[in-house]
LUMGU-791243 format. One line per 8 residues: number of its first residue (from 1); their letters; for each residue x, y, z of C-alpha. Coordinates in nm, 3 decimals, padded with zeros to 5 digits, always signed. Last residue first. Example, Ala and Ser with C-alpha at 12.3 -4.5 7.8 and 13.67 -1.06 7.14 Angstrom:
<nodes>
2	SA	+01.367 -00.106 +00.714  +01.230 -00.450 +00.780
</nodes>
This chain:
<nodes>
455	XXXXXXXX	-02.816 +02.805 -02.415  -02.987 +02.492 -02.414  -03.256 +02.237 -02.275  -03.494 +02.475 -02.151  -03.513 +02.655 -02.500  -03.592 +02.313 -02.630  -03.867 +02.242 -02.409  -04.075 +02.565 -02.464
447	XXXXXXXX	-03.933 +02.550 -02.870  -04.167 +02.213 -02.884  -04.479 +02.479 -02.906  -04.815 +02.355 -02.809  -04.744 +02.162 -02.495  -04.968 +02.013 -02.312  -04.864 +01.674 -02.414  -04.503 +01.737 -02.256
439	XXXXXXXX	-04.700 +01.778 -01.903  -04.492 +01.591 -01.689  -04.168 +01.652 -01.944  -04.215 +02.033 -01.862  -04.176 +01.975 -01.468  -03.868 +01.792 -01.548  -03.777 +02.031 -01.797  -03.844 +02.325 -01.548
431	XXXXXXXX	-03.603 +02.128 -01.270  -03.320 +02.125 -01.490  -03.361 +02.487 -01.599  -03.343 +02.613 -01.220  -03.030 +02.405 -01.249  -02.840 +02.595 -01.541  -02.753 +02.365 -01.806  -02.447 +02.119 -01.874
423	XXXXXXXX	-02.329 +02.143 -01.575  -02.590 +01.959 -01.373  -02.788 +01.744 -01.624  -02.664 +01.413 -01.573  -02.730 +01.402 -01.199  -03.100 +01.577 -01.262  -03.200 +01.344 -01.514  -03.104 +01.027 -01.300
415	XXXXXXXX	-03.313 +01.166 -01.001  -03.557 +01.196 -01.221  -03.535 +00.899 -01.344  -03.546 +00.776 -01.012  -03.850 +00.936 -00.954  -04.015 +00.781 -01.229  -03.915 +00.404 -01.054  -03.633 +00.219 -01.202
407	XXXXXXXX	-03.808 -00.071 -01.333  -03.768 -00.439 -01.251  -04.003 -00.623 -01.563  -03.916 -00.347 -01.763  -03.576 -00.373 -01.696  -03.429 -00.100 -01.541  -03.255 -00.302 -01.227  -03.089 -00.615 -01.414
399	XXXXXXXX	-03.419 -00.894 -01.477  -03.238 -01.267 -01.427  -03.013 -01.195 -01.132  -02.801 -01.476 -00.891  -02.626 -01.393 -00.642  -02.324 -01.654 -00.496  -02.113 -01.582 -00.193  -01.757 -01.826 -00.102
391	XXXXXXXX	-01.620 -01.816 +00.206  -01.292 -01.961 +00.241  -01.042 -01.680 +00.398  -00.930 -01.536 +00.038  -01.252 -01.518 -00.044  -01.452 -01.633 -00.354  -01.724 -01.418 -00.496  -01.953 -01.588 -00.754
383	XXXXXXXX	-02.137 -01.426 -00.968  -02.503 -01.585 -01.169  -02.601 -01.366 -01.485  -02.920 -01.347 -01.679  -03.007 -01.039 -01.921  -03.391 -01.214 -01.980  -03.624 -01.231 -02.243  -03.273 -01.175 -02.481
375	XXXXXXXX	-03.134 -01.456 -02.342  -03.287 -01.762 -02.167  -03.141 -02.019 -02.349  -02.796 -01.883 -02.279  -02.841 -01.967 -01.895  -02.861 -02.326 -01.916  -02.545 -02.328 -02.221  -02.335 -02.094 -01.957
367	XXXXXXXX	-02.074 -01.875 -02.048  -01.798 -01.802 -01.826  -01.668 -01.474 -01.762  -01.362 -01.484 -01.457  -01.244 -01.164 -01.230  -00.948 -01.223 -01.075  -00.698 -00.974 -01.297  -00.982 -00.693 -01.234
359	XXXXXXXX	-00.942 -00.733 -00.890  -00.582 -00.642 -00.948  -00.644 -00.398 -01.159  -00.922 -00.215 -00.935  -00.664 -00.213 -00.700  -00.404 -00.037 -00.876  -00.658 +00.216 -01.088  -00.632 +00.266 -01.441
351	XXXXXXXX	-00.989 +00.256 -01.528  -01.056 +00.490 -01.163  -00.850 +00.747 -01.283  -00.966 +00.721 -01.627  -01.290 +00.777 -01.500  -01.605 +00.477 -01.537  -01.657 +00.468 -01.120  -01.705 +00.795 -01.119
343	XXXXXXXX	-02.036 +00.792 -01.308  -02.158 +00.488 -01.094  -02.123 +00.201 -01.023  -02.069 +00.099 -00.657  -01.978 -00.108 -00.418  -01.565 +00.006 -00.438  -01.333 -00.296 -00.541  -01.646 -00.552 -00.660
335	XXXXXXXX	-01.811 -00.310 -00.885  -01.491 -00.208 -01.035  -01.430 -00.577 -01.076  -01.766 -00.649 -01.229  -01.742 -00.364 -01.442  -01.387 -00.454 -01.582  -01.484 -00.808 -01.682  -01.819 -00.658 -01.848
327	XXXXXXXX	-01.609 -00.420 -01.990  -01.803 -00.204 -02.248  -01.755 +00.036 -02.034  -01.433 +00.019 -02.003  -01.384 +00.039 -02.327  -01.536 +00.354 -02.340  -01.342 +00.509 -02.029  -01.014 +00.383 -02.267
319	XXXXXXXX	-00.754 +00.143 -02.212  -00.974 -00.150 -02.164  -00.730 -00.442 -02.069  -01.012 -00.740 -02.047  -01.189 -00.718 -02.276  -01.483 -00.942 -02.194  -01.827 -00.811 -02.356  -01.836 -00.961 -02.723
311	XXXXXXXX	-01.772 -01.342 -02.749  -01.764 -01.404 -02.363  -02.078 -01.133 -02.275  -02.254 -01.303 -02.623  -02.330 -01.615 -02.451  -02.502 -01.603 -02.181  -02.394 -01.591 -01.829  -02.172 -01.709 -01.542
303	XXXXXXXX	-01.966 -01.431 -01.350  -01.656 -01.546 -01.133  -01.503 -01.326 -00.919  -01.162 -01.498 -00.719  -00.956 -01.466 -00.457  -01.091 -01.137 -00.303  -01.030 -01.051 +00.099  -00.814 -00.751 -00.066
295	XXXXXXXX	-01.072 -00.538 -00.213  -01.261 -00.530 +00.057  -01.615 -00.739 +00.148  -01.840 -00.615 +00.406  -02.084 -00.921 +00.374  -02.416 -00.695 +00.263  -02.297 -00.432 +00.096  -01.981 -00.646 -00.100
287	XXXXXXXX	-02.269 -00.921 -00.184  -02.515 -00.688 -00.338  -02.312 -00.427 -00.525  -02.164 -00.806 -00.712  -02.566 -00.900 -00.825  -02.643 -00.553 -00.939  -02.331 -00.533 -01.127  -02.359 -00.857 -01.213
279	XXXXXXXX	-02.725 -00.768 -01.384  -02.608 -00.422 -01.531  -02.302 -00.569 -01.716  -02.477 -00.706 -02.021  -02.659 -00.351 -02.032  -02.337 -00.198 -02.147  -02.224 +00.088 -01.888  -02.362 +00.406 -01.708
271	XXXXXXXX	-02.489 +00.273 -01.467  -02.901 +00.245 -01.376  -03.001 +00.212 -01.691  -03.340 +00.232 -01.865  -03.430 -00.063 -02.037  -03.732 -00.135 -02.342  -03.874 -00.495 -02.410  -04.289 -00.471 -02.330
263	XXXXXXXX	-04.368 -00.072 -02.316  -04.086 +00.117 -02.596  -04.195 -00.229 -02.767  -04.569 -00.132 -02.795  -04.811 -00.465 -02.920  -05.107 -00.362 -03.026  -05.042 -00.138 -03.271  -04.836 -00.396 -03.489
255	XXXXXXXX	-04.952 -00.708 -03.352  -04.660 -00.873 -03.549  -04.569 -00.618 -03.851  -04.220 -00.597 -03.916  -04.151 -00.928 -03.667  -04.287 -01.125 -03.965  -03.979 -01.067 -04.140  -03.757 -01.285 -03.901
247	XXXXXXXX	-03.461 -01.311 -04.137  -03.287 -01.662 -04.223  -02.935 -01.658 -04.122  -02.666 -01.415 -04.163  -02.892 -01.080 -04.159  -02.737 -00.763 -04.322  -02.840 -00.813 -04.700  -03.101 -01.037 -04.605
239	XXXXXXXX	-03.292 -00.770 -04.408  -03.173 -00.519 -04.615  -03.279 -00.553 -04.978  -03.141 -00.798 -05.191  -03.420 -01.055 -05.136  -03.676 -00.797 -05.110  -03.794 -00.770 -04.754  -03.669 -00.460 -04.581
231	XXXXXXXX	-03.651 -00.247 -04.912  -03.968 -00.340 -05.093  -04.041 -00.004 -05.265  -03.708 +00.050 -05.350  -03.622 +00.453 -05.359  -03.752 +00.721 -05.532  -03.697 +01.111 -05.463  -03.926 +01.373 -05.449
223	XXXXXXXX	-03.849 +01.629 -05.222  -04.028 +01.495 -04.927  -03.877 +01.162 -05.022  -03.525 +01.298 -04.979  -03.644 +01.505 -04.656  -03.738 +01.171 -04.497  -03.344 +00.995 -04.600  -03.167 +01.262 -04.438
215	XXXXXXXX	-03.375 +01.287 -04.168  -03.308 +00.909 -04.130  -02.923 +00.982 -04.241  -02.854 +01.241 -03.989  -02.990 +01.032 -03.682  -02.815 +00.742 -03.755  -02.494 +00.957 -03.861  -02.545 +01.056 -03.490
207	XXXXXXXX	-02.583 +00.667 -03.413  -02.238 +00.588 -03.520  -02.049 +00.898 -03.453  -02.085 +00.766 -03.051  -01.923 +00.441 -03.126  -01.665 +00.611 -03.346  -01.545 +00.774 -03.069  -01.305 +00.505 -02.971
199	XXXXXXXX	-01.376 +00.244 -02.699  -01.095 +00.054 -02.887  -01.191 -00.286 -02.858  -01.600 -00.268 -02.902  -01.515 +00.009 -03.154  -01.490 -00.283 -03.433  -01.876 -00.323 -03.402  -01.944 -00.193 -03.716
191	XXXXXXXX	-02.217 +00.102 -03.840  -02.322 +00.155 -04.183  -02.717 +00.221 -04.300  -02.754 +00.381 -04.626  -02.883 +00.187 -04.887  -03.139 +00.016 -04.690  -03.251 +00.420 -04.545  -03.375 +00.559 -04.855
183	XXXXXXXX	-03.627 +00.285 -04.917  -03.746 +00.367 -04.575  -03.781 +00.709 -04.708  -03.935 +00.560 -05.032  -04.209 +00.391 -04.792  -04.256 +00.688 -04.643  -04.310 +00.936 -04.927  -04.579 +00.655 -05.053
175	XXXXXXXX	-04.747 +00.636 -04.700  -04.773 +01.050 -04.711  -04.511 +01.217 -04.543  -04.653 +01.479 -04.261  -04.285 +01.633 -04.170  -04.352 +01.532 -03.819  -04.434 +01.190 -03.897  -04.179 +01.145 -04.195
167	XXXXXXXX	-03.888 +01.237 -03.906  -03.975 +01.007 -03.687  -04.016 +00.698 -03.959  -03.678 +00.866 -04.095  -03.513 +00.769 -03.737  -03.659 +00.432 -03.683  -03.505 +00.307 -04.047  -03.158 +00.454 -03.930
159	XXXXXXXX	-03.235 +00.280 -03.581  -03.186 -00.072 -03.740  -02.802 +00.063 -03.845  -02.650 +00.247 -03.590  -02.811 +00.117 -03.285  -02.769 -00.240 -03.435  -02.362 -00.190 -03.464  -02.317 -00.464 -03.688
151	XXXXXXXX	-02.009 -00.715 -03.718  -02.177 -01.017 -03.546  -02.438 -00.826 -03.378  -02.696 -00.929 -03.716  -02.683 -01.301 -03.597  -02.945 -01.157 -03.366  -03.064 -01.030 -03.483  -03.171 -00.942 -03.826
143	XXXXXXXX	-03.560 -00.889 -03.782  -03.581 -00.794 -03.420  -03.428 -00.479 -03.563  -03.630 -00.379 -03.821  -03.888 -00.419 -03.552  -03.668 -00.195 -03.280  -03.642 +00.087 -03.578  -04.005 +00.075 -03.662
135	XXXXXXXX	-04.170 +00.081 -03.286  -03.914 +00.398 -03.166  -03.976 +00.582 -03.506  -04.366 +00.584 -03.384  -04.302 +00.628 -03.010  -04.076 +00.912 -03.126  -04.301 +01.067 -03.349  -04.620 +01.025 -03.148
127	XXXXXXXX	-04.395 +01.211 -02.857  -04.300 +01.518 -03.051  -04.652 +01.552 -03.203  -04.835 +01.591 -02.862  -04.547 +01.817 -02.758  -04.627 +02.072 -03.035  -04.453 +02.069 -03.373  -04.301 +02.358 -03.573
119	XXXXXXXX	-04.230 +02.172 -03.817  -03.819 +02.198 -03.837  -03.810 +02.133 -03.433  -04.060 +01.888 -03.504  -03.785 +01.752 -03.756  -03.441 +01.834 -03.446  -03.699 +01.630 -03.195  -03.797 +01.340 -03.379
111	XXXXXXXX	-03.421 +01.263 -03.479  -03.262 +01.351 -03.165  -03.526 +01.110 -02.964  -03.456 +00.890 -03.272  -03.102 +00.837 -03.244  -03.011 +00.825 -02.870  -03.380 +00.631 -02.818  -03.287 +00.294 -02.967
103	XXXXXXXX	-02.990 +00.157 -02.806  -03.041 -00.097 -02.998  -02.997 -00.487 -02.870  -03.327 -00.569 -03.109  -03.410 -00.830 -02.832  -03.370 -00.640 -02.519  -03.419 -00.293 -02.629  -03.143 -00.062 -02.503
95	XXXXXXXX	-03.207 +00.245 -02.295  -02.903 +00.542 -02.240  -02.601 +00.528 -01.982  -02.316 +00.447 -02.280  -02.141 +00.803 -02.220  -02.187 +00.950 -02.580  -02.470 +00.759 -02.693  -02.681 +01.087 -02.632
87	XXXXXXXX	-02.402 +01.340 -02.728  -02.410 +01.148 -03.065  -02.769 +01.147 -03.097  -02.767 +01.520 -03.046  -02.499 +01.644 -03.321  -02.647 +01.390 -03.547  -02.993 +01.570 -03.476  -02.847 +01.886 -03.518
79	XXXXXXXX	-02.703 +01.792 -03.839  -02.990 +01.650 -04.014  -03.237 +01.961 -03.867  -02.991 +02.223 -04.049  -02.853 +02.421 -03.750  -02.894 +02.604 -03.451  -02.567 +02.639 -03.178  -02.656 +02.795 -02.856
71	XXXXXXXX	-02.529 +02.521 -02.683  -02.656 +02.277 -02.373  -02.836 +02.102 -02.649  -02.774 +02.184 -03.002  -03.076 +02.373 -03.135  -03.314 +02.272 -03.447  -03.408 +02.458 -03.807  -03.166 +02.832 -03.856
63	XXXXXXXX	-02.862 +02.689 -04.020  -02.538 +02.679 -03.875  -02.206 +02.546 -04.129  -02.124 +02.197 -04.176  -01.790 +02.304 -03.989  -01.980 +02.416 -03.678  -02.204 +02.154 -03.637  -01.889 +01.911 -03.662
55	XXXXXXXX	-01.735 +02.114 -03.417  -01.965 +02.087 -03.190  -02.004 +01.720 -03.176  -01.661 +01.694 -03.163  -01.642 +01.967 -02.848  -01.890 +01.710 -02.727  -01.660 +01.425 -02.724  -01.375 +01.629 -02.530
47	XXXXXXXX	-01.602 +01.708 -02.320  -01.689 +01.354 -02.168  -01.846 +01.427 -01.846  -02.000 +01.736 -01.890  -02.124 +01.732 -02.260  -02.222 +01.371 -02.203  -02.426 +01.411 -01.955  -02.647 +01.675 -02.161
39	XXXXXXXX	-02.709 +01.413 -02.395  -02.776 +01.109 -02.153  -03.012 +01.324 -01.953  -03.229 +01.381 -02.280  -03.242 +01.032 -02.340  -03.382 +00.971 -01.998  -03.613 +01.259 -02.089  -03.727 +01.120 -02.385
31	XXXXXXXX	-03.754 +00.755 -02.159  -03.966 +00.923 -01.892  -04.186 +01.075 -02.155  -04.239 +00.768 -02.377  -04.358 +00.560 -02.076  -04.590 +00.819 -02.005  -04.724 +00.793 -02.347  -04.707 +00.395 -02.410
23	XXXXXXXX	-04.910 +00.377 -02.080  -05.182 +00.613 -02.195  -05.250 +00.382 -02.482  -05.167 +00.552 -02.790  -05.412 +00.595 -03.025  -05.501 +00.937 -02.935  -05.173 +01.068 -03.095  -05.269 +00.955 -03.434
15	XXXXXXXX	-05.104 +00.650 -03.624  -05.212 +00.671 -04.016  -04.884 +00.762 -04.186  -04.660 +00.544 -03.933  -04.887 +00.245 -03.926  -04.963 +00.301 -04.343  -04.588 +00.308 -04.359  -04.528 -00.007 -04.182
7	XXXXXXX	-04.806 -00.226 -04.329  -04.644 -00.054 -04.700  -04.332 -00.227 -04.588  -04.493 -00.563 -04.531  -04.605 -00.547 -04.841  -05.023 -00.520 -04.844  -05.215 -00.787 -05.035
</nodes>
């Protein structure tokens, strides 16, 4: 009888492009070039983070195997890709899977991209690989949480596993070379949640050394090394290594190739902020449209939800735009003081901002048993605006805009893409990559999309 392991590498070894539904490939697209946006967004609206990520490149020394977007810097494949998935975490706006709670697509778009890069892959081969590395790093993930978010960043260390099943694909691994890869990748994976104070850069660092370590761990078993063949379920392998209650091993391989998570449990945002925040948001933009509310007719904002908002989400002095954004206090009040949420609402100008303070200081989190039982399926949250002259407004929303079951529409996306993208490339490029990304399984050479996407 197969190892749950070997079921994964066979999946990843034996997985052709015409096996995807078409629904799993346009869904792929939009999200690559959602991820895509996210990286080049980064580079204008957080430089100083990107002049990291370049540096780093720079100090590891160029190599002649991927590109750095929105730079003419080439390097090794592993540091490109870390160079990438950092930009693409860089400003919190990219997808999370609901119940792995990984922000899956900053490392492994990078990682599949930066090893067909390397291969000399065609479009065809650059989507298989993602959707493939996409599928193993959200079912690692759905394994340890979610008692895994108690000190783990799950981007950073479920997506290591996604990242070298990427990788493997485009570097043709056979299912042993994989399952040593994946081997590879247990003894590897860091990533804490300590950042979730600070708003420091080591949020961002986390899934680039994702990105580095799955390629990392691929070109290991390419070479020849040996790793654990039962890595995810041997008893001091990962899964019980970095779950605190029993894992869910069966989630490895449930209707594996039936079931497609980047489909069924994957986000997109609409702000550029935790996804806990996304359904207040939506729920607060609502009420101050709609009833004309100003900063000063607010007595009180109170947001009821699940759990892990109160225990993880609710700092309530962020100090950096990071830690604003991973505010769910501070989102709801910058959401309540100007109706909107978007890039310029997470500024330090806007963080430190007088009236955003004070709604800030009104703003209550309250977690509610009812509504906790329906977490991860759904991202529920019920706000409450109290005004100073005695009306009181109550929204309520289960699915936050970008869910799967409340989409943002392609164009959109688009939309998104294009906002994100201006300033880090030229715009006559912008609009080629969107017209690229429509036909990305047309493509024969993956060095058409990267040329479009740098300098």
């Amino acid at each position: 009888m197969m190892t749950k392991t070997e079921q994964l590498a066979k999946f990843v070894a034996q997985t052709k492009f015409e096996d995807l539904p078409e629904n799993v490939v346009q869904t792929a697209k939009m999200t690559i070039l959602d991820t895509l946006g996210c990286m080049l967004g980064t580079v204008v609206a957080d430089p100083e983070k990107a002049r990291v990520a370049f540096e780093i490149v720079k100090a590891f020394g160029e190599g002649d195997e991927a590109c750095v977007v929105s730079t003419n810097l080439k390097a090794k494949a592993p540091i490109a890709a870390f160079a990438n998935a950092l930009l693409g975490h860089g400003i919190d706006f990219d997808d999370t899977h609901k119940e792995a709670l990984t922000h899956t697509s900053a490392p492994v778009v990078p990682a599949a991209l930066a090893s067909a890069e390397r291969a000399k892959k065609g479009g065809k081969d650059f989507i298989l690989s993602f959707v493939l590395g996409f599928e193993v790093a959200v079912r690692v993930g759905m394994v340890v949480m979610p008692s895994h978010y108690k000190f783990w960043h799950s981007t950073a260390t479920n997506c290591t596993f996604g990242a070298a099943a990427a990788a493997a694909k485009n570097y043709g691994l056979s299912e042993e070379q994989i399952i040593n890869a994946l081997g590879l990748c247990g003894t590897q994976v860091a990533g804490l949640l300590t950042y979730l104070e600070f708003g420091d850069h080591s949020k961002s660092i986390n899934p680039g050394k994702t990105a580095f370590n799955g390629l990392f761990s691929a070109l290991a078993a390419e070479i020849g090394a040996t790793a654990p063949p039962t890595m995810l379920e041997h008893t001091r392998g990962y899964s019980y290594a970095y779950c605190f209650e029993e894992p869910k091993l069966d989630n490895l391989v449930r209707r594996l190739g039936t079931d497609w998570e980047v489909v069924l449990q994957n986000s997109l945002k609409p702000y550029p902020s935790l996804a806990a925040s996304h359904s207040p948001m939506d729920c607060i933009i609502r009420m101050v449209k709609e009833h004309n509310i100003k900063p000063s007719d607010i007595k009180k904002v109170t947001n009821r939800t699940y759990n892990t908002v109160a225990s993880h989400f609710s700092n309530y002095d962020p100090q950096t735009v990071m830690a604003a954004r991973l505010s769910v206090p501070y989102c709801c009040a910058v959401t309540a003081a100007t109706g909107a949420g978007g890039m310029e609402q997470f500024t330090e100008e806007t963080i430190f901002d007088s009236t955003v303070r004070e709604v800030l200081a009104k703003v209550e989190i309250i977690a509610d048993p009812e509504l906790n039982k329906l977490y991860p399926e759904k991202f529920p949250a019920v706000v409450t605006i109290d005004l100073n002259d005695g009306r009181s407004f109550t929204e309520k929303q289960y699915y936050p805009t970008g869910d799967p079951n409340n989409p943002i529409p392609p164009e959109g996306l688009k939309d998104k893409f294009r906002g994100l993208a201006k300033g880090a490339i030229d715009d006559d490029k912008i609009e080629k990559v969107i017209a690229l990304m429509d036909r990305l399984e047309e493509v024969e050479d993956i060095s058409d999309l990267v040329s479009l996407l740098t300098k």
